[in-house]
C-alpha positions in Angstrom: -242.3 135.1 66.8 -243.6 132.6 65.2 -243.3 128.7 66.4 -242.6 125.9 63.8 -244.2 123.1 63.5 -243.5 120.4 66.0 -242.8 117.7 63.0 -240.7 120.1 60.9 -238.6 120.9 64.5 -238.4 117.3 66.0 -237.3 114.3 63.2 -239.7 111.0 63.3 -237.8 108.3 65.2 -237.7 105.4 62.9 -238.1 102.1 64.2 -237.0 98.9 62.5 -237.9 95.6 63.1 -236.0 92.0 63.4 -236.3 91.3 59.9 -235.7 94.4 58.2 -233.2 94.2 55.4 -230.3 95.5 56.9 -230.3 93.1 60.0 -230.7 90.4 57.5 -228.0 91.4 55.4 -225.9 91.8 58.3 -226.6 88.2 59.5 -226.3 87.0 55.8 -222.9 88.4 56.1 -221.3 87.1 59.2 -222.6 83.8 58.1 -221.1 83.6 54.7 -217.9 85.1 56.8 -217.9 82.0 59.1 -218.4 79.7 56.7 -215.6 80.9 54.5 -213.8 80.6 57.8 -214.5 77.0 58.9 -213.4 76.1 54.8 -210.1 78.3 55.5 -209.3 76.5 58.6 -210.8 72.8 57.1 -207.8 73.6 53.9 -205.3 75.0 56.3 -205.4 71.1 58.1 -205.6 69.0 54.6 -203.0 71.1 53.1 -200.5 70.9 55.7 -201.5 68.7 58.4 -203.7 65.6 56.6 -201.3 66.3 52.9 -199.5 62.8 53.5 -202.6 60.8 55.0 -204.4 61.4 51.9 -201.8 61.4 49.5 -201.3 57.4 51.0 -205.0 56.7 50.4 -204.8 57.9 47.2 -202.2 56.3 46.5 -203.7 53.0 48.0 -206.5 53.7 45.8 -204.7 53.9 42.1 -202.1 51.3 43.0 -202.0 47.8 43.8 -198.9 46.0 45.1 -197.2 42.9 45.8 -194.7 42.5 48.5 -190.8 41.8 48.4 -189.1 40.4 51.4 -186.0 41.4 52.5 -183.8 38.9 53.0 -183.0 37.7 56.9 -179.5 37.8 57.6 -178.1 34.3 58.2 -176.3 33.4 61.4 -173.2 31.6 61.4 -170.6 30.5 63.7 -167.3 32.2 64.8 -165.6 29.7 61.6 -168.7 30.5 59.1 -170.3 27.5 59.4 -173.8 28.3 58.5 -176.2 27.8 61.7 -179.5 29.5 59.9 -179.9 31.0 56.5 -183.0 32.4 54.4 -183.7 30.3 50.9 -186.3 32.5 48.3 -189.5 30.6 47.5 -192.4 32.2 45.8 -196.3 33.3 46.3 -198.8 32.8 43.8 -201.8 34.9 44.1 -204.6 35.7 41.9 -206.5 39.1 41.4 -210.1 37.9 40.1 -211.4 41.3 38.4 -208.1 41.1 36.2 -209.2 37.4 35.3 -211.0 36.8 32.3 -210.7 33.1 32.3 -211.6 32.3 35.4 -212.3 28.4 34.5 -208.8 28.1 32.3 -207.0 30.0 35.6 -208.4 27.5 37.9 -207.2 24.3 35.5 -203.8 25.5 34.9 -203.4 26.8 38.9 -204.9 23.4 40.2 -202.8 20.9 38.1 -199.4 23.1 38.2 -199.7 23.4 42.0 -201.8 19.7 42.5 -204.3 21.9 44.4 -208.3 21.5 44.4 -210.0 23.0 41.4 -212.9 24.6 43.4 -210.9 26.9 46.0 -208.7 28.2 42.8 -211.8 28.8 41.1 -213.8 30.7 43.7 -210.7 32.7 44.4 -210.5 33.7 40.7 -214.6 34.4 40.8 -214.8 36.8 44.1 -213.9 40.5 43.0 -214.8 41.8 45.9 -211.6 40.4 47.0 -208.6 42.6 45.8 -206.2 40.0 45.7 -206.4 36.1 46.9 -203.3 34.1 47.9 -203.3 30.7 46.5 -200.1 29.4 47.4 -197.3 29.9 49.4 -193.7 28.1 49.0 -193.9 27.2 45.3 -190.4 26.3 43.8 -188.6 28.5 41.6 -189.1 26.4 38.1 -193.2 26.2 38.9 -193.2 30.1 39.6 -191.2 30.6 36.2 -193.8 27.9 34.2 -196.7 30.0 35.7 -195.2 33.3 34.4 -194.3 32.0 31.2 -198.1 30.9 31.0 -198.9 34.9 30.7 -202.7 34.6 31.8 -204.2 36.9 33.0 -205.1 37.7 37.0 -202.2 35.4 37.9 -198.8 37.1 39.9 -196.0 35.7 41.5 -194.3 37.2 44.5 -191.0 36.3 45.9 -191.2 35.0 49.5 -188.2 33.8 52.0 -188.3 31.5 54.4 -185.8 30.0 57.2 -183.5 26.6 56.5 -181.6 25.5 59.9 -179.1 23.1 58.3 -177.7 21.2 61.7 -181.9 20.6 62.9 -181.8 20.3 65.9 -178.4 21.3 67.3 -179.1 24.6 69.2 -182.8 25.0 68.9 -182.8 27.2 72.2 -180.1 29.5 71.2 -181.1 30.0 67.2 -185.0 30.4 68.2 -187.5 29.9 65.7 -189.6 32.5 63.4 -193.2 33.1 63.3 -194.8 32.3 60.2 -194.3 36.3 59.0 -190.5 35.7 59.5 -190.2 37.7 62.8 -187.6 36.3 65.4 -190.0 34.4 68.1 -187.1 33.0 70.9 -183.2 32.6 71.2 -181.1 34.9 68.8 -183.5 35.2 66.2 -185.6 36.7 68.5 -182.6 39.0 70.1 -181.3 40.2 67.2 -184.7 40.2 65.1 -184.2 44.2 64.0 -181.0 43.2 63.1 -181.5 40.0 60.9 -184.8 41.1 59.2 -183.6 44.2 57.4 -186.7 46.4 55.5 -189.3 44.8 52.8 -189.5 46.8 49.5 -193.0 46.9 47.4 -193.9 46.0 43.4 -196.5 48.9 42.7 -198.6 49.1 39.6 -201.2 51.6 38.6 -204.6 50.7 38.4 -208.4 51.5 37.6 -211.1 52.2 40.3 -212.4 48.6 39.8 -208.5 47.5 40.5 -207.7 46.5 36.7 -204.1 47.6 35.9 -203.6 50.1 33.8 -202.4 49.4 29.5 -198.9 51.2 29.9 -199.3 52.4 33.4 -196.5 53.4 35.5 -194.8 50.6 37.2 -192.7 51.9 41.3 -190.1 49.5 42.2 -189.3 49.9 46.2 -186.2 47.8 46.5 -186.0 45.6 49.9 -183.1 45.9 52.1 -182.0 43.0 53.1 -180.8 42.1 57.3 -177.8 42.1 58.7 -175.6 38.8 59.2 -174.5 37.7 62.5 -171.6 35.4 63.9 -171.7 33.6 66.5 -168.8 32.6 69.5 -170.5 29.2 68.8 -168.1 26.6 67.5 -170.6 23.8 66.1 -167.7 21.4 65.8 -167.9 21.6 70.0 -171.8 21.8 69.6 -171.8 18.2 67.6 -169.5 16.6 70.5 -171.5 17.8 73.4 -174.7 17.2 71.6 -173.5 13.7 71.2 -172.7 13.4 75.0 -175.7 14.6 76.0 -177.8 11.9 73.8 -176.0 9.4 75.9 -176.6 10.8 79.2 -180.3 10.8 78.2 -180.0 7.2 77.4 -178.4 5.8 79.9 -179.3 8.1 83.0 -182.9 8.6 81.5 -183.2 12.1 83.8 -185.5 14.9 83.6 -182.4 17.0 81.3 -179.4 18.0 80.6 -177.7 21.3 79.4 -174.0 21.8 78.6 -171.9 25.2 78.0 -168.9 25.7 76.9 -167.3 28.7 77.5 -163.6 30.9 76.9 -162.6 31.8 80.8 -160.5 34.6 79.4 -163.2 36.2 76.9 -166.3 34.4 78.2 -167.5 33.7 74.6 -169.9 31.0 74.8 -168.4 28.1 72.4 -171.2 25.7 72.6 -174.4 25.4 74.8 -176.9 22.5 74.9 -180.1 21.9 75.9 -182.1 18.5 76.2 -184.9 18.0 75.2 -185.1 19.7 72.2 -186.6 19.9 68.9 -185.7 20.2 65.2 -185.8 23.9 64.1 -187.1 22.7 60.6 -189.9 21.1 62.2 -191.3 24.0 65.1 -194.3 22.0 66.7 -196.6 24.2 66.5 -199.5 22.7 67.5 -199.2 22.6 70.8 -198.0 26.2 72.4 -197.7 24.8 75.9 -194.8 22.0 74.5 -193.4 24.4 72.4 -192.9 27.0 75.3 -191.2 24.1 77.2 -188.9 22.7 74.6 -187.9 26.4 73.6 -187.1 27.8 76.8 -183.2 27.9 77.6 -183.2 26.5 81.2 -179.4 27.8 81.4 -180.1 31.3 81.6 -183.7 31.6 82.7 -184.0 28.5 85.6 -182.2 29.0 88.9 -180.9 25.7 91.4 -178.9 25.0 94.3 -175.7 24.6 93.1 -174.1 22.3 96.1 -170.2 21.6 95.7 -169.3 23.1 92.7 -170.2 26.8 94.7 -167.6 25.6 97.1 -164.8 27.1 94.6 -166.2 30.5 95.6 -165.7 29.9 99.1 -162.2 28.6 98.8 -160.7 31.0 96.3 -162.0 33.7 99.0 -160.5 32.4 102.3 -157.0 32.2 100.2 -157.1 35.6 99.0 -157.7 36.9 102.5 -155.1 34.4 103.8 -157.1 32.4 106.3 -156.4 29.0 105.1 -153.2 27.3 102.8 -153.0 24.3 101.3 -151.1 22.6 104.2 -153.6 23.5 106.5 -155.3 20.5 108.6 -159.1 20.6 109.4 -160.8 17.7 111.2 -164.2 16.4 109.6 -166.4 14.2 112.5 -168.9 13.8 110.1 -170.7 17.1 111.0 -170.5 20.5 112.2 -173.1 22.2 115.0 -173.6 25.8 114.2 -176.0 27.7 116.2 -177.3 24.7 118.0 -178.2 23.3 114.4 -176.5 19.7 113.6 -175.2 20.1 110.0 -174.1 16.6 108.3 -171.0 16.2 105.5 -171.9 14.4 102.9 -169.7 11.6 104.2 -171.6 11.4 107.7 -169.0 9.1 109.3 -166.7 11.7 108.7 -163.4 12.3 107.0 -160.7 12.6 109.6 -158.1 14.7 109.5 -157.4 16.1 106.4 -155.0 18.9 104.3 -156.4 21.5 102.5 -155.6 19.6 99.1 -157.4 16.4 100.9 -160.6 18.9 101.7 -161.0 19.9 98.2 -160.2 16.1 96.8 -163.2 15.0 99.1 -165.3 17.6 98.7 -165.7 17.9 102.4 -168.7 20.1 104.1 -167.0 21.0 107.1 -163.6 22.4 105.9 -166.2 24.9 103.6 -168.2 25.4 106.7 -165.3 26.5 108.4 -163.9 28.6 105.6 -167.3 30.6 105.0 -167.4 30.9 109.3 -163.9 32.5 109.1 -164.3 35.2 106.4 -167.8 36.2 107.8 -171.0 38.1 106.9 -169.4 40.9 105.3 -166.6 39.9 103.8 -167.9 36.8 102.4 -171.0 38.9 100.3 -168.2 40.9 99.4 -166.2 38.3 97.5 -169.8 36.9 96.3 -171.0 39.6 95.1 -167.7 40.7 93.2 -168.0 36.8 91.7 -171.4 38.4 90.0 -173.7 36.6 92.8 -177.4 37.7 92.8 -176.8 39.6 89.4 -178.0 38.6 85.7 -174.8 38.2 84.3 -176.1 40.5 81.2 -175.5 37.9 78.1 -177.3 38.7 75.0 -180.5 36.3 75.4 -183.9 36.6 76.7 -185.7 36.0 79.9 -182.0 35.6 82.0 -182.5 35.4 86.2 -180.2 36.7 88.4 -179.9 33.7 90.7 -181.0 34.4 95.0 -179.0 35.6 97.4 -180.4 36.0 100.9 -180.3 39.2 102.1 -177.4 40.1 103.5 -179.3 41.9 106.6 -181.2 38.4 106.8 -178.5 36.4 107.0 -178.2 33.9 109.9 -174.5 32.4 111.2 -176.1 28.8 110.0 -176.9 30.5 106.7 -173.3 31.6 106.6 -172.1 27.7 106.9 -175.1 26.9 104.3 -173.5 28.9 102.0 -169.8 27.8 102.3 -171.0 24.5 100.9 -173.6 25.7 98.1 -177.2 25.4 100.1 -179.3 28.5 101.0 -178.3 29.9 97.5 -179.6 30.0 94.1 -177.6 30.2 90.6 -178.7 29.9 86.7 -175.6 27.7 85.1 -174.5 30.5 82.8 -174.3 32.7 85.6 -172.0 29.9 87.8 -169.8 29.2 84.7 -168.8 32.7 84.0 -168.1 33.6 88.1 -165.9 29.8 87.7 -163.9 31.8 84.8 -163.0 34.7 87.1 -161.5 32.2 89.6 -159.6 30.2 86.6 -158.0 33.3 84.6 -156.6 35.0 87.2 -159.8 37.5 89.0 -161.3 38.7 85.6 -165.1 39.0 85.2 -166.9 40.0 81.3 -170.1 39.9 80.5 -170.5 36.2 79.1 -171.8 36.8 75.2 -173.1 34.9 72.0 -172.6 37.4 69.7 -169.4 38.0 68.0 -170.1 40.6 65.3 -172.2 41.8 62.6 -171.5 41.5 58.9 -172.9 42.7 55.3 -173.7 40.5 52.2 -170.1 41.4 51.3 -168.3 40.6 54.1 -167.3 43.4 55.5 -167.6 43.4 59.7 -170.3 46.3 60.6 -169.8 46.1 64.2 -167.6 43.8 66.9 -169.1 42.9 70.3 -166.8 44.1 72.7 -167.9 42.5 76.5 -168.0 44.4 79.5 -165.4 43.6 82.0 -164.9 44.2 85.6 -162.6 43.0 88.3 -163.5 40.1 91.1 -161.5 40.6 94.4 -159.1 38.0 93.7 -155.6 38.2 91.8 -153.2 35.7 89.4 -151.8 34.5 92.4 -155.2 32.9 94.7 -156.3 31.9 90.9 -153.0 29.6 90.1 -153.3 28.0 94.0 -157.0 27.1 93.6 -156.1 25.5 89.7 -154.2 23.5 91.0 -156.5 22.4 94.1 -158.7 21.6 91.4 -156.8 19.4 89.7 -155.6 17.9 92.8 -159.1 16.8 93.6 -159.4 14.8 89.7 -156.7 12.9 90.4 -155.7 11.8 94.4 -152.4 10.6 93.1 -150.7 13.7 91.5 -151.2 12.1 88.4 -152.6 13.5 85.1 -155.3 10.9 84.7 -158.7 12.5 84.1 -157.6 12.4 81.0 -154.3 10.9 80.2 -151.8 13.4 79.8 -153.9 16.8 79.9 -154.3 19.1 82.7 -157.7 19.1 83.9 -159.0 20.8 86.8 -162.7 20.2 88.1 -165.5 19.7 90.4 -168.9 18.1 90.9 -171.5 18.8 92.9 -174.6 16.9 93.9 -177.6 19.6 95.0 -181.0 18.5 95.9 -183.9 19.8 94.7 -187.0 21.9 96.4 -190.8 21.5 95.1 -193.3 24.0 95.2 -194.0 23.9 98.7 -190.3 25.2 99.4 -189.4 21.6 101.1 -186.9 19.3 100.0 -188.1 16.6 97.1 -187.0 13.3 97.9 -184.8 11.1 95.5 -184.7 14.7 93.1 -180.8 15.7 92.4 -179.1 18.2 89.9 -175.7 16.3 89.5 -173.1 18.8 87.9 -169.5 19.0 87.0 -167.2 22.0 86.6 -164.1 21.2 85.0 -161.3 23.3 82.4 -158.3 22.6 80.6 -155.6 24.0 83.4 -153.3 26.9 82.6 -152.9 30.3 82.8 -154.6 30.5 78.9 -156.9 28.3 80.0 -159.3 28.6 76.3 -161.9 25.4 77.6 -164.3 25.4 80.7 -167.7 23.6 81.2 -170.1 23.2 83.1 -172.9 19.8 82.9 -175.7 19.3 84.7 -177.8 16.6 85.0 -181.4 17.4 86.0 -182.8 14.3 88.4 -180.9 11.0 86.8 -183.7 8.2 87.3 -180.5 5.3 86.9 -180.2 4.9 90.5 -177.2 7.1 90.6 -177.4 10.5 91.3 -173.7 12.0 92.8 -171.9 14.7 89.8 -168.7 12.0 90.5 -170.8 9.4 89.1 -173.5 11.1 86.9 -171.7 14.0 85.2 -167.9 13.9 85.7 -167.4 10.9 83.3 -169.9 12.5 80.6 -167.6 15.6 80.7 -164.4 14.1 80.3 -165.9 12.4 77.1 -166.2 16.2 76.0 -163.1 17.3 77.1 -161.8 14.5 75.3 -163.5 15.2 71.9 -162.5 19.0 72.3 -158.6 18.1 72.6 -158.5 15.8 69.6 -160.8 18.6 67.5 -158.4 21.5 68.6 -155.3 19.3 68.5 -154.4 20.1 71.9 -150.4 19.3 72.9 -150.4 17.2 76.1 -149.2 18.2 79.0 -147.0 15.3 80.2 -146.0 11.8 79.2 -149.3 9.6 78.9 -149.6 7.2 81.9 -150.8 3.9 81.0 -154.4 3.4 81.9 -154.9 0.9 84.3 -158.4 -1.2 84.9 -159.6 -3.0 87.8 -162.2 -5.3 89.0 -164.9 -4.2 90.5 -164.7 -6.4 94.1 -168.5 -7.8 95.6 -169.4 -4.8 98.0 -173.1 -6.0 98.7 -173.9 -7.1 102.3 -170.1 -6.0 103.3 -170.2 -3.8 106.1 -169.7 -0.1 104.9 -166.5 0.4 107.1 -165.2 -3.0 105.5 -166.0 -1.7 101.9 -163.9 1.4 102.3 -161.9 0.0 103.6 -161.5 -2.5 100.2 -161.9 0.8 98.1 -159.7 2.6 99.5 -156.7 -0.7 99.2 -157.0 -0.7 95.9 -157.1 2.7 95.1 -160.0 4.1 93.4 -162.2 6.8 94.2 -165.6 5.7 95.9 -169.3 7.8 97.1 -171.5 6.6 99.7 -175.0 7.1 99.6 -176.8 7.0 103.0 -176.0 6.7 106.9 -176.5 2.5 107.0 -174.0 0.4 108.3 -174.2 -2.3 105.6 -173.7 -2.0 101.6 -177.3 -2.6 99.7 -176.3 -1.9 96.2 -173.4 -0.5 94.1 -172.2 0.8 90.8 -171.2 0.0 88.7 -171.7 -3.8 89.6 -169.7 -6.5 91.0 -167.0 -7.7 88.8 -167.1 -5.3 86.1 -163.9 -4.2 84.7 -163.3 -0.4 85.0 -160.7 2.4 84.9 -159.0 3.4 88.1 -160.0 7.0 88.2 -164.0 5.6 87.9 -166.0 6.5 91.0 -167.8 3.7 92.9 -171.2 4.1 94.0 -172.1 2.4 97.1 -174.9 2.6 98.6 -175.9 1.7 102.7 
């Protein structure tokens, strides 16, 4: 048998090395594969995920534009009366590598819009600028002359820009715009989305060196111009309290003043002023720190110890849970001691016996001590807090407080007394006028607003503000009794004198003020008066406050009350208001010699002839008074006299 050879029976292994042509291949391959890959994946995210990024940079790259405002709504008030409005100026800018003249461009610019020579001229020089402004605000003839002109470089873009025809009149509500037209405070600020609308665009085609293209496509992107807004503001109210308030700066030089006006039954703010203020034509600028002062609206953002006015609160409570009537009789010593603490009326030799209806005329601590000890802890938060105490009241403008309450678990029986009387709480004024207009119209309490709808270029309403309302624990019946406490207390004899042959109910208050330390600040008041135009349809409440009066005087009676019957007398004759009753012939007085009289002596004189008197201090003799001796004065005046 014969045996093969071992090579012809066993097959040569063959061995190939690392960079024998098949591995490379191999490797060439999978390369060329990934590759092909990453370009797959790299087209898949620029066709579908990058398609509109690009197509915008291309776009940006063949086009140039110019921009078209939209036109800002204008706000007006509830009668139409234009409060803000947008007028059209016009832009002039120039595109230097379109300018072939650069020397005629900057001689025609410079003498059309009295500008200097040189900044036209580099402007119309630098190409590596796309497009220079040159001026802003030019007049509509200049803009036409320009384009008539036809040289080259030169465009002319349509700009708006903000007109406040009544200046000054409310600065703090209407706001001010930036310098790029966006709402900056008040309601142009609030309702910025509103008014601004959308800005369109002026495209044209153009080379890569930014030339526009001979016969090029022109895009057109039409602006949309902002919605208009209207106001509950009545300016013809706004020009008679601005007026007031002028004169309260005058002659009581204080610290401010703010006014509202408000509807008790809809809570529509007719008219709210602020002082110091500033013309909205005019925006300082300059100087942030000022500006953020002047703009701020101190009656929805600051918060202060209301004093007597809160005493409304107190006293529309205890009648609605029947612990007091008006023929009640309370005893004033001049004090109260609650929890061992001695707590003084304002009249510290006290007021004697005394009605209800009395209590209320003289604003007397003690009965309101008394009131707030009766209903308690519980209940009294209850009737608070249905009053919208401790809670932003939810009106349409910026930065509103809530006011303080102490909490309730906190709450102390000599916090309780505090309370009845308007200390140991905090308020902002909107907030205190629109719980008043619960207690006036009948136990109702909306959302306080400035806006009363929305409306296109054609006048047709887009949308009506509708308020939230909810319900206080009081009802028509509690809300008639204290009316007419309140208009007991402006007028001791029955009569309608506070203004002659109207129905005016009211009350002032007198509230010290608190520094930074939390402590008292001496000589510092906020004098206020509440007041309306009584009735069940009662349209007219308000609410001034004076903030520290520097005249020497500082009590509401004296400060504010005759300041808001100048309003409520300018309101009557606008909205030709019937009277009420026969007028009663006004009757003056002299003002007798008080000064060095003993102070039991002087009230005693006061209270002969008739008129209604303050004291200021716990002296026994009579330093000063006003007004002074011998002046002749109305009946219902207050006297001032001071111990």
């Amino acid at each position: 048998m014969l045996i093969p050879c071992l090579e012809a029976v066993i097959k040569p292994k063959i061995e190939y090395s690392t960079f024998s042509i098949q591995k490379r291949l191999l490797s060439f391959i999978m390369i060329v594969a990934f590759i092909f890959f990453i370009v797959i994946i790299r087209l898949f995210i620029l066709q579908l995920s990058s398609s509109k990024t690009l197509q915008l940079k291309a776009v940006d790259q063949w086009v140039r534009s110019l921009p078209l405002t939209a036109e800002r709504g204008k706000i007006v008030d509830r009668n139409g009366n234009i409060l803000a409005i947008s007028n059209t100026s016009y832009d002039v800018y120039v595109r230097a590598k379109e300018v072939e003249d650069a020397n005629l461009v900057a001689t025609y610019l410079s003498s059309v819009l009295n500008m200097d020579y040189d900044i036209i001229y580099k402007k119309a020089k630098d190409v590596l600028i796309s497009e220079s402004l040159i001026k802003l605000n030019v007049s509509e003839q200049t803009a036409l002359n320009i384009c008539k002109k036809g040289l080259k470089g030169i465009y002319v873009s349509e700009n708006i820009y903000r007109n406040y025809p009544y200046g000054k009149l409310l600065s703090q509500v209407l706001g001010y715009l930036t310098v790029d037209s966006i709402g900056q405070s008040g309601v142009e600020s609030y309702y910025n989305k509103t008014l601004s609308g959308t800005n369109g665009k002026f495209l044209t085609q153009s080379d890569v060196r930014g030339i526009t293209l001979n016969d090029s496509l022109n895009y057109y992107v039409e602006a949309i111009d902002g919605l208009n807004i209207a106001l509950t503001i009545d300016i013809n109210i706004q020009n008679i309290v601005e007026k007031t308030i002028e004169k309260i700066m005058q002659e009581h030089k204080p610290k401010g003043v703010s006014v509202i006006v408000l509807n008790p039954q809809t809570s529509e703010i007719l008219s709210m002023a602020i002082s110091p203020s500033f013309d909205l034509n005019s925006v300082p600028r300059d100087d942030v720190e000022e500006l953020m002062k002047l703009t701020k609206n101190t009656t929805v953002t600051d918060v202060y110890e209301p004093g007597s006015t809160f005493k409304i609160f107190t006293l529309a409570a205890a009648l609605s849970e029947n612990l007091t009537n008006i023929n009640e009789k309370f005893f004033c010593p001049g004090y109260r001691i609650v929890d061992g603490e001695r707590i003084k009326c304002w009249k510290t030799t006290g007021h004697g016996s005394q009605t209800l209806v009395e209590c209320v005329q003289n604003s007397c601590n003690c009965c309101f001590m008394d009131l707030a000890l009766r209903l308690g802890k519980d209940k009294f938060y209850e009737y608070l807090e249905s009053f919208g105490m401790g809670l932003a009241t939810g009106v349409d403008i910026s930065g509103e407080s809530s006011g303080i309450m102490i909490d309730k678990k906190l709450v102390q029986t000599v916090d309780l007394a505090r309370i009845g009387f308007g200390q140991s709480v905090a308020v902002t004024q909107l907030q205190l006028i629109n719980s008043f207009s619960s207690v006036v119209n009948g136990g109702v309490l909306r959302q306080p607003t400035l806006l009363k709808n929305y409306f296109d270029n054609n006048k047709n309403v887009i949308y009506n503000n509708l308020n939230l309302i909810t319900n206080t624990n009081i009802n028509s019946e509690v809300s008639k009794t204290v009316r007419y406490l309140l208009e007991q207390s402006l007028s001791k004899t029955g009569e309608k004198t506070f203004v002659e042959g109207y129905s005016i109910a009211g009350k002032t208050g007198t509230a010290q003020k608190y520094g930074e330390d939390g402590k008292i600040s001496a000589g510092k008041y906020v004098s206020s008066f509440f007041g309306f135009i009584n009735g069940e349809d009662a349209e007219y409440s308000l609410l001034l406050c004076v903030d520290e009066p520097s005249s020497g005087a500082y009590y509401g009676s004296v400060v504010a009350k005759p300041y808001a019957k100048e309003i409520f007398e300018g309101i009557i004759k606008y909205k030709n208001i019937s009277k009420h009753s026969q007028e009663i012939e006004t009757k003056y007085i002299e003002v007798p010699n008080l000064v060095g009289v003993s102070i039991s002596n002087a009230i005693a004189t006061l209270e002969t002839l008739g008129v209604y008197y303050e004291v200021s201090g716990e002296g026994y003799k009579v330093l000063s008074q006003f007004p002074s001796p011998y002046t002749e004065i109305k009946k219902d005046t207050t006297i001032l006299i001071n111990t």
